[in-house]
C-alpha atoms as a printed R data frame, in Angstrom:
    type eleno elety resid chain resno       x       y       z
1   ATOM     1    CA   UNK     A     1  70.841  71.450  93.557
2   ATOM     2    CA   UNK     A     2  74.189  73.311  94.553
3   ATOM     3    CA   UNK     A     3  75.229  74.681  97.151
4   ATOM     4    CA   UNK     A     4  76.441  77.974  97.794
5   ATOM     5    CA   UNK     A     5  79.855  77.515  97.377
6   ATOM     6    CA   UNK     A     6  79.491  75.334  94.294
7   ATOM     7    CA   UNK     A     7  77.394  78.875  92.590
8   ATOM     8    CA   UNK     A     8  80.047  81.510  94.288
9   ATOM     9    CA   UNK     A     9  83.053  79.292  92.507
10  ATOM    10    CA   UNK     A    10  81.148  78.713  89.310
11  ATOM    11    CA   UNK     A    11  80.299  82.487  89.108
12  ATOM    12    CA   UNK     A    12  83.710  83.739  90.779
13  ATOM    13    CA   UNK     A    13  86.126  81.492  89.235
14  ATOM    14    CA   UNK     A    14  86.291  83.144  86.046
15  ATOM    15    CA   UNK     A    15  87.733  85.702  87.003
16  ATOM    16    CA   UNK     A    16  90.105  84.814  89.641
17  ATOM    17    CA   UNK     A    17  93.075  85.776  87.450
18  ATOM    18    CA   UNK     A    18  92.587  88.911  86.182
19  ATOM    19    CA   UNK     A    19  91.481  89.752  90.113
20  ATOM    20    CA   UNK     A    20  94.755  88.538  91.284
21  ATOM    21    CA   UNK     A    21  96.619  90.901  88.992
22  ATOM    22    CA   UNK     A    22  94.593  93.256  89.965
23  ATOM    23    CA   UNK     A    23  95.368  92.732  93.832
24  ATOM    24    CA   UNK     A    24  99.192  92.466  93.185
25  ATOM    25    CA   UNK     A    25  98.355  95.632  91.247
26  ATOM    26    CA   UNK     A    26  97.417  97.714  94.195
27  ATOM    27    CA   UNK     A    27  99.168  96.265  96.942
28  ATOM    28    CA   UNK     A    28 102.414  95.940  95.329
29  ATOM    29    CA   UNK     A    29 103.619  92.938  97.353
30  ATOM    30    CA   UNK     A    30 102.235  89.029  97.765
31  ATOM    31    CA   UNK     A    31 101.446  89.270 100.824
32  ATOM    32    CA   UNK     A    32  99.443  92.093 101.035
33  ATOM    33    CA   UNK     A    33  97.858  90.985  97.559
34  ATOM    34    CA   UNK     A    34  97.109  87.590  98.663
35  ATOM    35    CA   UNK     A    35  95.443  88.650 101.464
36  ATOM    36    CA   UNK     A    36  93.960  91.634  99.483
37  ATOM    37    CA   UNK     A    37  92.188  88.851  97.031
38  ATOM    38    CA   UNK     A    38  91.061  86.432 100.222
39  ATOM    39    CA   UNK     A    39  89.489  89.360 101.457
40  ATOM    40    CA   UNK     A    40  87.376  90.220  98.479
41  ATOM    41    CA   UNK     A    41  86.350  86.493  97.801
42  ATOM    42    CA   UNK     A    42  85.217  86.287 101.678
43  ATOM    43    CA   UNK     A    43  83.613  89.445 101.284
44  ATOM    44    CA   UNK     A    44  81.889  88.547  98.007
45  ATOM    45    CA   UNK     A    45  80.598  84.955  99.552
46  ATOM    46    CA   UNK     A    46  78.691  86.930 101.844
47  ATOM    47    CA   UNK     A    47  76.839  89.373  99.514
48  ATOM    48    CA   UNK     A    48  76.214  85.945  97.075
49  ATOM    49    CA   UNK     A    49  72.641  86.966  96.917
50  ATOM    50    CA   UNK     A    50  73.715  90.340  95.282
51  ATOM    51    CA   UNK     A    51  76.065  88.861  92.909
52  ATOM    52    CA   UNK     A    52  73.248  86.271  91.628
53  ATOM    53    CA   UNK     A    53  71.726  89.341  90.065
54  ATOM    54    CA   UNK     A    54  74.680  91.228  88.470
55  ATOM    55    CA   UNK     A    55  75.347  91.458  84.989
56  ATOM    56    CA   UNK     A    56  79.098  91.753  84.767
57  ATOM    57    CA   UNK     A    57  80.886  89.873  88.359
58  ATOM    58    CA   UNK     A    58  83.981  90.789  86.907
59  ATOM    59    CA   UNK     A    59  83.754  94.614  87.597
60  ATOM    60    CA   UNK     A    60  81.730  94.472  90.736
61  ATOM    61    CA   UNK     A    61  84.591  92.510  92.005
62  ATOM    62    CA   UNK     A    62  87.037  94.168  90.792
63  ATOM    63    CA   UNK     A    63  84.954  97.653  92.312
64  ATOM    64    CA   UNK     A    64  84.550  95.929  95.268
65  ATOM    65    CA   UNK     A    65  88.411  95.531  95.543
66  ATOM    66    CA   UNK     A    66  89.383  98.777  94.570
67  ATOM    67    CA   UNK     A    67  87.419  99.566  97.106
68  ATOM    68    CA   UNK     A    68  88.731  97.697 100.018
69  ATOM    69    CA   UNK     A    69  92.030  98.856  99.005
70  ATOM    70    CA   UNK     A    70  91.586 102.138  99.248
71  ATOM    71    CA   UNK     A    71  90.135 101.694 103.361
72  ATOM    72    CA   UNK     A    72  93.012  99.957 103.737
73  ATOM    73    CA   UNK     A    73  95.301 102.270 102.657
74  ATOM    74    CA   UNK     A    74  93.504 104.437 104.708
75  ATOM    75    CA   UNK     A    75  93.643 103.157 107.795
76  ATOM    76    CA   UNK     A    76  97.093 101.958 107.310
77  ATOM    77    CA   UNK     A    77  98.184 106.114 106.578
78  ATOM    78    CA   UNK     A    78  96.426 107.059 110.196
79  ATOM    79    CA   UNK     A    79  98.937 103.816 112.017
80  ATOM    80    CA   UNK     A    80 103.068 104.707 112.205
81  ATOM    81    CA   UNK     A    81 105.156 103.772 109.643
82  ATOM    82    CA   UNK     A    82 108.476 101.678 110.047
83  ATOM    83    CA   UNK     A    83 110.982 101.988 107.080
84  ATOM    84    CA   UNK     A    84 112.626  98.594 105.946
85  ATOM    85    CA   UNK     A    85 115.264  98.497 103.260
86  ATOM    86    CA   UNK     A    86 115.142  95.960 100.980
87  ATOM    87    CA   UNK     A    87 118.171  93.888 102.087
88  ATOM    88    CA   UNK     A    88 116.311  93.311 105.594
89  ATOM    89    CA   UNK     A    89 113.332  91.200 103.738
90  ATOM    90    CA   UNK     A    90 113.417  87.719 102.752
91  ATOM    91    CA   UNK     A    91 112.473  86.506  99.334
92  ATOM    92    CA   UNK     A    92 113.792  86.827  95.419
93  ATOM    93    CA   UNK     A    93 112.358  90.362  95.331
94  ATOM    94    CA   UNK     A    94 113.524  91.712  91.793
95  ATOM    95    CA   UNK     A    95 116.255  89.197  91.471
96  ATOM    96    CA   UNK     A    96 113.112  86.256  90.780
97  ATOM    97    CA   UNK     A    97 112.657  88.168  86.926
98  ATOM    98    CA   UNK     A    98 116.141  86.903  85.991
99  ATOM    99    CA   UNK     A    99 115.935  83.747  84.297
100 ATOM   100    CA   UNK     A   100 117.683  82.911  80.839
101 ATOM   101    CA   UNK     A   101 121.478  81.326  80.361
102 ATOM   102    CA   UNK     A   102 122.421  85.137  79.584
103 ATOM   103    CA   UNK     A   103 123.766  86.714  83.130
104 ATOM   104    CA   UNK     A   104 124.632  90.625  80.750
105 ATOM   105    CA   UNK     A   105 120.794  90.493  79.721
106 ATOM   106    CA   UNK     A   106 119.543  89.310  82.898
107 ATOM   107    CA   UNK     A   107 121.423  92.116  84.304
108 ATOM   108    CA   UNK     A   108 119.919  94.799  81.891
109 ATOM   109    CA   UNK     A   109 116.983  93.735  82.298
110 ATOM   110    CA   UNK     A   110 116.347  93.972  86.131
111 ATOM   111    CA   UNK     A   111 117.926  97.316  86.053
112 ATOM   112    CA   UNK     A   112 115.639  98.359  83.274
113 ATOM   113    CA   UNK     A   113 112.837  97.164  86.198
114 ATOM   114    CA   UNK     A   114 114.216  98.734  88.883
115 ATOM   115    CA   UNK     A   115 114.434 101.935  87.039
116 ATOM   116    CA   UNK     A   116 110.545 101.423  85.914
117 ATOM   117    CA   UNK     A   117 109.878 100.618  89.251
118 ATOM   118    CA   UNK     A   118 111.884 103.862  90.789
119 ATOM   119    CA   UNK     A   119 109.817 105.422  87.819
120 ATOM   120    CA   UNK     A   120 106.350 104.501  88.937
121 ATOM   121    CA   UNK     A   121 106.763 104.602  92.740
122 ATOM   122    CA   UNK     A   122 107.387 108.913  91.915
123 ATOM   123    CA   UNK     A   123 104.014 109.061  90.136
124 ATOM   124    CA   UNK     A   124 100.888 109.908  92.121
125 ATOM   125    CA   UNK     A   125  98.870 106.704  93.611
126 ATOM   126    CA   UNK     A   126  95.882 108.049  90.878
127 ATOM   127    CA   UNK     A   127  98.228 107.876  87.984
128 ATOM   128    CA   UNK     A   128 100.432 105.125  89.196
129 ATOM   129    CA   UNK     A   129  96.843 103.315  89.442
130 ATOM   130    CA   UNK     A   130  95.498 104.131  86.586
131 ATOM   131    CA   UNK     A   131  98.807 103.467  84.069
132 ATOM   132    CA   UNK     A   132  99.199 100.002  85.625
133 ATOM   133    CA   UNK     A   133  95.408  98.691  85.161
134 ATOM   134    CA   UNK     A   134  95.258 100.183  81.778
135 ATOM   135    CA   UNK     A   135  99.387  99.434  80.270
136 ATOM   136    CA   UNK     A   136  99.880  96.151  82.599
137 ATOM   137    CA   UNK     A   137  96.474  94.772  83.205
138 ATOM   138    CA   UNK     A   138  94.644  95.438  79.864
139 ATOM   139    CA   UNK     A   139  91.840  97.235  81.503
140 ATOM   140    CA   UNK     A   140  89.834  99.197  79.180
141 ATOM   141    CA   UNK     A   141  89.068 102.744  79.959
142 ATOM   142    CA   UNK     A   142  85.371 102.143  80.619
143 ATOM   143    CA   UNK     A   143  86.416  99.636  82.983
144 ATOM   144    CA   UNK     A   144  88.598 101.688  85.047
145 ATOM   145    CA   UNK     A   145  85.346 104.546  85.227
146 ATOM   146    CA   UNK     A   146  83.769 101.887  86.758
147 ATOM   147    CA   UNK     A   147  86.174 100.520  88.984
148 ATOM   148    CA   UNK     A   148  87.598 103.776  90.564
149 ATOM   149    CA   UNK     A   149  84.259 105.678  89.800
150 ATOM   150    CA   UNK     A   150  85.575 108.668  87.973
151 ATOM   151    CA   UNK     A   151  84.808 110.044  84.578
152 ATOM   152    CA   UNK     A   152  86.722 108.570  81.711
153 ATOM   153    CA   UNK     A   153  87.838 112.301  80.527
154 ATOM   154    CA   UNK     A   154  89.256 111.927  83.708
155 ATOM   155    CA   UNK     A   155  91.005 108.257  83.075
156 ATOM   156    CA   UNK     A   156  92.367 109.237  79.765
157 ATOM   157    CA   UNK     A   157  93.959 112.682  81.432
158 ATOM   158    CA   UNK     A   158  95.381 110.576  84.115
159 ATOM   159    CA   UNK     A   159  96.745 108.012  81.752
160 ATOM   160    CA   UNK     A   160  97.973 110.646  79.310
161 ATOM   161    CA   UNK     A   161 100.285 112.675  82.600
162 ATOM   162    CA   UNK     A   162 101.237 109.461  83.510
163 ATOM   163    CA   UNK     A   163 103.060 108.084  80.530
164 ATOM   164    CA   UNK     A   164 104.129 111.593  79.985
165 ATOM   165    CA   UNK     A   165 105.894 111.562  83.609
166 ATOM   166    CA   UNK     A   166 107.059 108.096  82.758
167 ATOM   167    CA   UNK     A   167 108.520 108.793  79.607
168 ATOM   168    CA   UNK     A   168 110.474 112.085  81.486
169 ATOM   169    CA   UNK     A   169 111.733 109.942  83.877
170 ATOM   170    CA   UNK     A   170 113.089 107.230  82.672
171 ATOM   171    CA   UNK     A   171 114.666 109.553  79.896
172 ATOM   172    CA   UNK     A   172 116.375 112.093  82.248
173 ATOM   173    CA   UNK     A   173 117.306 108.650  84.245
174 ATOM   174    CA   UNK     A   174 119.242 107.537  81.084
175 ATOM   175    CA   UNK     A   175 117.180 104.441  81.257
176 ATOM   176    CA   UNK     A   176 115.856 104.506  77.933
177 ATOM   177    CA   UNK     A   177 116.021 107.741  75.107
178 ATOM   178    CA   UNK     A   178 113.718 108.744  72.925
C-alpha cells in the first residue's frame, strides 16, 4: 500500500514541468515562481482526496495556480510598493541568455529580449497572460478557458490584440520590421 505522498508524487509528478513554466509564467521572477509552485504542491497535498477523483490533474493544477496568483497579486496591489532598478539586484538577470563563442550575436540577441520584454510588460496583465501561456507555454486555447475561466471567443480576442500590440511595438521600436 502507498502512502500519501508516494500517490500525490505519482499523480503530481507529471506535470511538474509544464507547472513550473507556468509559475515563472505569472510571477515573472524565480523567486516568486518557486515559491508560487511550492505553494500549489502544498496546497494540492492537502485536497489529495479531491485530486484522486479528477480526470485531468494537469488543469486543476494549473487552475488552482492561476488562481493563487491572482490573490496574490491582489493582496500584494493593496501593500506599498518600493521601486528597485535592475542594477540594485543580484543575479544574471538577462545577461544568463547569452551563451555561444559569438559576443555581436549574443549582443543582438539580449537586446532583441529586452525589447520583447519592454514589449510585453506594456500589454495588459489579461493579454500579457494569455499570449505567454498560449505563444511560450503551448497551452491550447481550451486550456486557457479552463484555467482563467473565460470563454474561448474571449481567449482568441485576447490573443489576437495581443500579438497585434506586440507586433506594433516592437515595429515602431525598430526592433524587428515587417
Amino acid at each position: 500500500m502507498q502512502d500519501d505522498s508516494q500517490v500525490f508524487e505519482r499523480i503530481v509528478r507529471p506535470h511538474f514541468d509544464r507547472l513550473y513554466r507556468l509559475s515563472w509564467r505569472l510571477a515573472g521572477a524565480r523567486a516568486e515562481a518557486d515559491d508560487l509552485f511550492q505553494e500549489v504542491l502544498i496546497k494540492a497535498f492537502g485536497k489529495l482526496d479531491q485530486l484522486l477523483r479528477i480526470e485531468e490533474p494537469g488543469s486543476w493544477l494549473s487552475r488552482m495556480m492561476y488562481n493563487l496568483f491572482v490573490d496574490r497579486h491582489r493582496r500584494f496591489a493593496r501593500q506599498r510598493l518600493v521601486m528597485v532598478e535592475e542594477g540594485q539586484l543580484s543575479g544574471e538577470g538577462v545577461q544568463g541568455f547569452a551563451g555561444d563563442d559569438n559576443p555581436e550575436r549574443d549582443s543582438q540577441r539580449i537586446e532583441q529580449i529586452e525589447a520583447l520584454d519592454r514589449a510585453l510588460s506594456q500589454l495588459s496583465e489579461e493579454h500579457r497572460i494569455v499570449v505567454l501561456l498560449h505563444d511560450t507555454d503551448g497551452y491550447k486555447l481550451q486550456e486557457i478557458q479552463e484555467l482563467i475561466g473565460i470563454p474561448v471567443g474571449t481567449v482568441k480576442s485576447r490573443l489576437h490584440r495581443a500579438r497585434a500590440r506586440l507586433r506594433q511595438l516592437l515595429t515602431d521600436s525598430g526592433t524587428f520590421s515587417r
